[in-house]
N, C-alpha and C positions, 0 to 999 in steps of 0.2 A: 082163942075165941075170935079176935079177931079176923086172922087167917081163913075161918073158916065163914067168917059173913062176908068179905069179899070174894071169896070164892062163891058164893049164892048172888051177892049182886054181880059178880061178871056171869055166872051163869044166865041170868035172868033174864041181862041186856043181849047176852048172845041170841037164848033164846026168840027173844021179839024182834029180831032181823030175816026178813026175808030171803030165806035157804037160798032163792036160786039165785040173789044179789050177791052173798058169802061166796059161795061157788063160782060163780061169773067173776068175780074182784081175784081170789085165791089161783083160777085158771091163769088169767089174765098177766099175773103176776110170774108165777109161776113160767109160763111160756118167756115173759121180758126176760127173766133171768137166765132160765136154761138155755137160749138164745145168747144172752151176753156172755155169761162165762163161754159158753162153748166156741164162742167169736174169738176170743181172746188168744192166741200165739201159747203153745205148747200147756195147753189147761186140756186134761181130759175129764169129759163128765161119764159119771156112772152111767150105766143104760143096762135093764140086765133082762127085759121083755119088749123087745120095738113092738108090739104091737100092742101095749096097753093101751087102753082107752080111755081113763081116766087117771092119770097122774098123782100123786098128791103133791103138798106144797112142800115138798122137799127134794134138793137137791145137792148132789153129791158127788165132790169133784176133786182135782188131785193135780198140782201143777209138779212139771216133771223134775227131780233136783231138787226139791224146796220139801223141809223137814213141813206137816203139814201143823205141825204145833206153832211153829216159828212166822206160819202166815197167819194163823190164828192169832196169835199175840200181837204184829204186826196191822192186821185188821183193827182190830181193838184199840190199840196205842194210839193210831196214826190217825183214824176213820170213823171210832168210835161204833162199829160194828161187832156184835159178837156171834159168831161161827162156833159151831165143835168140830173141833178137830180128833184125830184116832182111829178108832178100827170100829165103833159105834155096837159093844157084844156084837158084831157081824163078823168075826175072824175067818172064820170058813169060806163066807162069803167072799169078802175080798182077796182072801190067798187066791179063791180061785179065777178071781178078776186081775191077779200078779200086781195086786197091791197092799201086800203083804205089811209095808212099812204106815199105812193109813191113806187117811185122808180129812177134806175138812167136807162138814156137810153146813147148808144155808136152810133154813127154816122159814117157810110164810104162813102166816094165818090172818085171819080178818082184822088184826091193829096194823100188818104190815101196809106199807105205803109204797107208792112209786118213787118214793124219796129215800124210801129205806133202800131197794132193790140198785136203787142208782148210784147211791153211795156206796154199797160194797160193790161195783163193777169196777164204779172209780178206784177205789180203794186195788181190787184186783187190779187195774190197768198199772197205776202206780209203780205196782209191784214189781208187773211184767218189766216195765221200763226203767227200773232201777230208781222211783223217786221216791227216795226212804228220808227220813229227819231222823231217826233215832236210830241208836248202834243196839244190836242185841247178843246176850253171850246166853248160854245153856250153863246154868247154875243148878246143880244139883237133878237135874233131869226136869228144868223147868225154863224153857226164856223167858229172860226176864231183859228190860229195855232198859236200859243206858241210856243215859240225855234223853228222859221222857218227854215229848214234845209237848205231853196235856199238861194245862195248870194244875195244880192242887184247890181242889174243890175249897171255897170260903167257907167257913160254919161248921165244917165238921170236926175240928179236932186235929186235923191230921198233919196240919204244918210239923207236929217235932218229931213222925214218922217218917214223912217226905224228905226229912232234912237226914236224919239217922240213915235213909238210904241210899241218900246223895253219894255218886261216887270223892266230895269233894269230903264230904264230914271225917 
């Protein structure tokens, strides 16, 4: 019940925003982004019609060498961004882009911010340049981060998880 009256109140307030403000924000964006990553040293972005005309706020990209799971967790970890990473149901698609192995995709809609957009570039820059804080291993077909750099959230409960994951415990 709940779930579904917040889903009517963000429906609502979407609603009573001026379409072509959303659209003009979402473009806007959208452009910073596909712009930034595509700036960035050996990062290829999807592209599969250069002549569309209207975009949407997603973009879809693949740094060359980098498991795209492993940036996504990395992203998240370090940056506090969250990306999807994988083949996104598009496998056809991307085998036939020869990216067979994935990719990560960035997401904007009308909460996203130029705050949001610029942290994951950073985050991506980072990357590029090798300024990591945390070690990561592929456990069980998952990375998972070593010497988490985030604190453990106060209030939730989770200090005698954090601790049971410690590599020290």
């Amino acid at each position: 019940m709940i779930g579904a009256i917040a889903l009517a109140t963000a429906a609502a307030e979407l609603s009573a925003l001026p379409e072509e403000a959303w659209h003009e924000h979402e473009n806007r964006l959208h452009r910073r982004l596909a712009e930034g990553v595509g700036a960035l040293p050996g990062i290829d972005v999807a592209r599969i019609w250069s002549d569309s005309a209207a975009p949407i706020g997603v973009v879809t990209f693949r740094l060359a060498g980098t498991d795209p799971a492993l940036l996504a967790a990395f992203l998240a970890a370090e940056h506090g961004v969250s990306v999807r990473d994988g083949r996104f149901c598009a496998h056809p698609l991307l085998d036939r882009l020869g990216w067979g192995e994935g990719a990560v995709r960035a997401s904007i809609g009308v909460g996203t911010t130029e705050e949001d957009v610029d942290r994951l570039l950073a985050g991506l820059t980072a990357w590029v340049t090798g300024d990591r804080a945390g070690r990561y291993e592929l456990v069980d077909g998952v990375w998972i981060v070593l010497d988490d750099p985030r604190p453990v959230p106060a209030g939730l409960g989770l200090d005698a998880l954090a601790a049971a994951l410690s590599p020290c415990s």
